[in-house]
MDTraj code that builds the backbone (N, CA, C; nanometers):
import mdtraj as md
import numpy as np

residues = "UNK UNK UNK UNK UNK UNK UNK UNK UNK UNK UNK UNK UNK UNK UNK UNK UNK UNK UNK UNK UNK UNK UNK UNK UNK UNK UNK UNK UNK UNK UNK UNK UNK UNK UNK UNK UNK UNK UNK UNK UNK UNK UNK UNK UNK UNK UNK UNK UNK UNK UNK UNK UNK UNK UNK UNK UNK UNK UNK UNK UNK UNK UNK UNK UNK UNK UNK UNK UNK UNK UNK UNK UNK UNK UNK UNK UNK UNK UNK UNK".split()
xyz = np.array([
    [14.5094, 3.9721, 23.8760],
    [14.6285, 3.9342, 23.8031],
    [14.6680, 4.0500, 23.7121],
    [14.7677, 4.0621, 23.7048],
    [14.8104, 4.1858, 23.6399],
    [14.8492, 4.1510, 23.4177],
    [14.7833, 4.2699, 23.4434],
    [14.7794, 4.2071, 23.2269],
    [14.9243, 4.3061, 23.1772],
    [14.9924, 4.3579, 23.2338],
    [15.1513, 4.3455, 23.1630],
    [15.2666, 4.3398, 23.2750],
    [15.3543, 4.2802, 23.2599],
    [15.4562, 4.2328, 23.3300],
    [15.6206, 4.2724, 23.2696],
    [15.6828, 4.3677, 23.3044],
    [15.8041, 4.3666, 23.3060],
    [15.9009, 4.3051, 23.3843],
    [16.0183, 4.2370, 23.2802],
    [16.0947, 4.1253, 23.3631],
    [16.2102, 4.2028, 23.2914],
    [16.2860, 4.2619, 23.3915],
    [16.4673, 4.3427, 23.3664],
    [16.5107, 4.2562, 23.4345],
    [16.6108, 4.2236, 23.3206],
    [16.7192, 4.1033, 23.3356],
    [16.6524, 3.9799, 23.3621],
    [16.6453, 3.8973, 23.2475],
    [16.6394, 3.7672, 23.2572],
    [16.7267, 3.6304, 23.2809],
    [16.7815, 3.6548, 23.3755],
    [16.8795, 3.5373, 23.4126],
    [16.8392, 3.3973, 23.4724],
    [16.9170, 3.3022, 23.5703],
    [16.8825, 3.2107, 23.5880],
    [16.7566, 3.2495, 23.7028],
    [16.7358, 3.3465, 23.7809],
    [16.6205, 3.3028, 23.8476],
    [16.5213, 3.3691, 23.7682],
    [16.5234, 3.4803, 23.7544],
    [16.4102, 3.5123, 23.7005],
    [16.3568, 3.4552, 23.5673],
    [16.4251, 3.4292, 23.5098],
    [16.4459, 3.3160, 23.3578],
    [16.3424, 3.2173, 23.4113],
    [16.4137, 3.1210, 23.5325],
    [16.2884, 3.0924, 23.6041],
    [16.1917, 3.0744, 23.6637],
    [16.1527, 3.1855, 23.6828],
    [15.9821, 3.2168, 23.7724],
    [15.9167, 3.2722, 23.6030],
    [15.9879, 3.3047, 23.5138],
    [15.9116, 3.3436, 23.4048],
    [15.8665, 3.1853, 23.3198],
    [15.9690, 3.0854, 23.2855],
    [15.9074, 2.9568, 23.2944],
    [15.8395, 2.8778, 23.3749],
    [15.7967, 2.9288, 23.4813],
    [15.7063, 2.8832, 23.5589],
    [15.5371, 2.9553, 23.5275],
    [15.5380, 3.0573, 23.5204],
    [15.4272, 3.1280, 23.4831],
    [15.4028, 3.1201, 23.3680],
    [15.4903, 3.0514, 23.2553],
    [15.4376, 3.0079, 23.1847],
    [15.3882, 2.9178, 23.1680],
    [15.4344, 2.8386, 23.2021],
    [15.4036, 2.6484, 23.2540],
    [15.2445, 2.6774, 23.3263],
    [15.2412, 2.7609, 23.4321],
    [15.1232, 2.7736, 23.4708],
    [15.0047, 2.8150, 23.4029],
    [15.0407, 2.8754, 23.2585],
    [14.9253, 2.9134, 23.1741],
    [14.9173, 3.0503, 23.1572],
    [14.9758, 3.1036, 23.2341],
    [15.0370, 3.2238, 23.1791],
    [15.0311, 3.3123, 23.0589],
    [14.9650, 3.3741, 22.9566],
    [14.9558, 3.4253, 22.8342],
    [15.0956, 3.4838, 22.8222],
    [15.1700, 3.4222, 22.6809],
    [15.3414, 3.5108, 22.6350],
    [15.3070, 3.6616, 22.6472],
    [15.2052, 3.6996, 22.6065],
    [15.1847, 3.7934, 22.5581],
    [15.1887, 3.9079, 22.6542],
    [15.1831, 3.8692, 22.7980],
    [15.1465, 3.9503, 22.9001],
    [15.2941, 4.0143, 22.9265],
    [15.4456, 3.9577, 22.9033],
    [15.5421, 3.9799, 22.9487],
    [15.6557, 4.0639, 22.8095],
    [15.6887, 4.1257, 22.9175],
    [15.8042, 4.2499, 22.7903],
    [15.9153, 4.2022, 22.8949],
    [16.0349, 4.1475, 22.7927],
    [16.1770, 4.1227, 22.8891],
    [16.2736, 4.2095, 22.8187],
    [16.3527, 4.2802, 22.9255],
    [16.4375, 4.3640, 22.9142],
    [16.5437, 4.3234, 22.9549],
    [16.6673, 4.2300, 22.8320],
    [16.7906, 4.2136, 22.8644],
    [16.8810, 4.2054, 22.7770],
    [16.9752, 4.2755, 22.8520],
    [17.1526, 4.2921, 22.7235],
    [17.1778, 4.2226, 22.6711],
    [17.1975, 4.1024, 22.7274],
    [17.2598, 3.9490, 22.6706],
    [17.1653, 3.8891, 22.6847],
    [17.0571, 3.8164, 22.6954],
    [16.9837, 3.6960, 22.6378],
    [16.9858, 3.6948, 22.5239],
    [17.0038, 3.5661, 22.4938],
    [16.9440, 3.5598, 22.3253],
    [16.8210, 3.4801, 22.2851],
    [16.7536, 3.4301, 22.3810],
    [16.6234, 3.3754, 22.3541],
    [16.5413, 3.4015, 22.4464],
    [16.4086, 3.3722, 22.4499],
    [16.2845, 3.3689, 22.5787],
    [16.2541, 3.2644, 22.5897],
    [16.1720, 3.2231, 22.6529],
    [16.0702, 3.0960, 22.6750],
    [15.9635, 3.1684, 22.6357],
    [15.8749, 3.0400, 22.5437],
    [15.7700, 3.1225, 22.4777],
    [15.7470, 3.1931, 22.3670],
    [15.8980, 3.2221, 22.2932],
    [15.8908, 3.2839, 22.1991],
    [15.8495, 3.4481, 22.2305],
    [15.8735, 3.4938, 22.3623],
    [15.8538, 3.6230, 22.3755],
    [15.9754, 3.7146, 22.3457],
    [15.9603, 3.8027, 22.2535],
    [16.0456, 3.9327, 22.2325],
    [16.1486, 3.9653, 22.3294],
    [16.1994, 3.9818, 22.3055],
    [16.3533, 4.0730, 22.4183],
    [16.3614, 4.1918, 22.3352],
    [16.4036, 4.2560, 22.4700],
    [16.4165, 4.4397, 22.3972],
    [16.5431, 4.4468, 22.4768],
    [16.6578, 4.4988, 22.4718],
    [16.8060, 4.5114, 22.4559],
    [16.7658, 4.6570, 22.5470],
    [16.7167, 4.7137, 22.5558],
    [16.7179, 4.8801, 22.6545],
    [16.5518, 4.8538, 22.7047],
    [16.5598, 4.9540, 22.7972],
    [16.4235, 4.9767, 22.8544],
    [16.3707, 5.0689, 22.7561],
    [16.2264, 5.0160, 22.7968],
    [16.0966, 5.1059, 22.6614],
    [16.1111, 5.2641, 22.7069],
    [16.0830, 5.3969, 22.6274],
    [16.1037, 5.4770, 22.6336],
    [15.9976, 5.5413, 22.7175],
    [15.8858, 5.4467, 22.6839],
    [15.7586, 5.5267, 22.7646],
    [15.6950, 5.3781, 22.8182],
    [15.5956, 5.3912, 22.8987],
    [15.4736, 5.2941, 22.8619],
    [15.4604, 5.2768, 23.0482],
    [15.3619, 5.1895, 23.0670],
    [15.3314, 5.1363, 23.1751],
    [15.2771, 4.9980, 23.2455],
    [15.3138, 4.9423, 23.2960],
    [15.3152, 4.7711, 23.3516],
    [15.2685, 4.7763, 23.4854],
    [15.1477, 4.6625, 23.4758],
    [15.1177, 4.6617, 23.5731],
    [15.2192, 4.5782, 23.7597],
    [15.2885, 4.5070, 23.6887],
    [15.4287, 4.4826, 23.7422],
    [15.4891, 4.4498, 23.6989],
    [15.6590, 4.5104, 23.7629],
    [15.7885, 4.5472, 23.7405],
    [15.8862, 4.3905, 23.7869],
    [15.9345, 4.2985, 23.7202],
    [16.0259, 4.2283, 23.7935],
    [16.1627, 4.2542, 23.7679],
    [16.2706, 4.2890, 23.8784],
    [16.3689, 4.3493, 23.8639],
    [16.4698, 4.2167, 23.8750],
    [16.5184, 4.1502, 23.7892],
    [16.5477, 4.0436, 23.7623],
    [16.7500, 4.0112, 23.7717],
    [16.7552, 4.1860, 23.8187],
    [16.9139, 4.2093, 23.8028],
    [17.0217, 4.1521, 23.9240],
    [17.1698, 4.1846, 23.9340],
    [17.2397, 4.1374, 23.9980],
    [17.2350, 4.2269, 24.1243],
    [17.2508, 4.2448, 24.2477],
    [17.2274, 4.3253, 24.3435],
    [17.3199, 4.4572, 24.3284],
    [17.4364, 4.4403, 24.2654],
    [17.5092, 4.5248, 24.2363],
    [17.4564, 4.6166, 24.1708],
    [17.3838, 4.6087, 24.0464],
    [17.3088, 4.7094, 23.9505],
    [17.2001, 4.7159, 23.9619],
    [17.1354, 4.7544, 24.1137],
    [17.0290, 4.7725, 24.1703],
    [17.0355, 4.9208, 24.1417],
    [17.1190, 4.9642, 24.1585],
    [17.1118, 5.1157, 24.1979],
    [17.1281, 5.2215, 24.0584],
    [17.1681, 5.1369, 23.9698],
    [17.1856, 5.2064, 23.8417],
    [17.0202, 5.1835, 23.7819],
    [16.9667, 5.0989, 23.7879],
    [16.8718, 5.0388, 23.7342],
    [16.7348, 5.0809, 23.7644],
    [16.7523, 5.0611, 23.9111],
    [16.5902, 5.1032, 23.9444],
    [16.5392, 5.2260, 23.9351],
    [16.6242, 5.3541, 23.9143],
    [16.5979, 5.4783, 23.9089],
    [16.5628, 5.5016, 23.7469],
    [16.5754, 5.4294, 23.6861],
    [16.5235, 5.4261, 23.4982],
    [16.4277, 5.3205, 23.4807],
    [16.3831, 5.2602, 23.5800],
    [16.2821, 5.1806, 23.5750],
    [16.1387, 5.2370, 23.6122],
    [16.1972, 5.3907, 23.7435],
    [16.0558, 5.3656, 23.7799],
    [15.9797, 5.4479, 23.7048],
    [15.9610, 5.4732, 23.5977],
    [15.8773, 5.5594, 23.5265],
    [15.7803, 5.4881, 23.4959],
    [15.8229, 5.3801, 23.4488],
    [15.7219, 5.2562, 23.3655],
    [15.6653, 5.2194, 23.4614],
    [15.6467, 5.2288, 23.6198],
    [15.5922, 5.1604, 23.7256],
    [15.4298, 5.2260, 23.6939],
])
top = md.Topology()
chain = top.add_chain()
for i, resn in enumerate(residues, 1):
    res = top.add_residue(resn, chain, resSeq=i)
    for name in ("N", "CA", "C"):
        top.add_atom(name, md.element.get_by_symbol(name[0]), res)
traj = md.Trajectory(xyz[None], top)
């Protein structure tokens, strides 16, 4: 199981597979969400408004619209 989890863009699906893994027992603590507009988490987990400048996750959930696949994933994969 992987001990950090990035979730870019939290919308309705990924919003929910992240309330599901929590529901499942899931630790808050394991997940960093990266989104423009949310204004809350499940869980009480942090939102960060830009991607982290540095760091590394053991997986990436790309949580975006298919359209801004291509802007997105190329500033994502550092943190991979």
């Amino acid at each position: 199981m992987f001990d950090s989890i990035l979730v870019v863009g939290c919308g309705n699906m990924a919003g929910a597979m992240l309330e599901g893994w929590l529901a499942a027992g899931r630790d808050p603590g394991t997940f960093t969400i990266v989104d423009p507009v949310r204004e809350t988490a499940p869980g009480g987990i942090a939102i960060m408004r830009e991607l982290p400048a540095e760091g590394r996750f053991g997986a990436i959930l790309l949580g975006v619209k298919p359209q801004s696949l291509a802007e997105v994933a190329p500033q994502v994969a550092p943190l991979a």
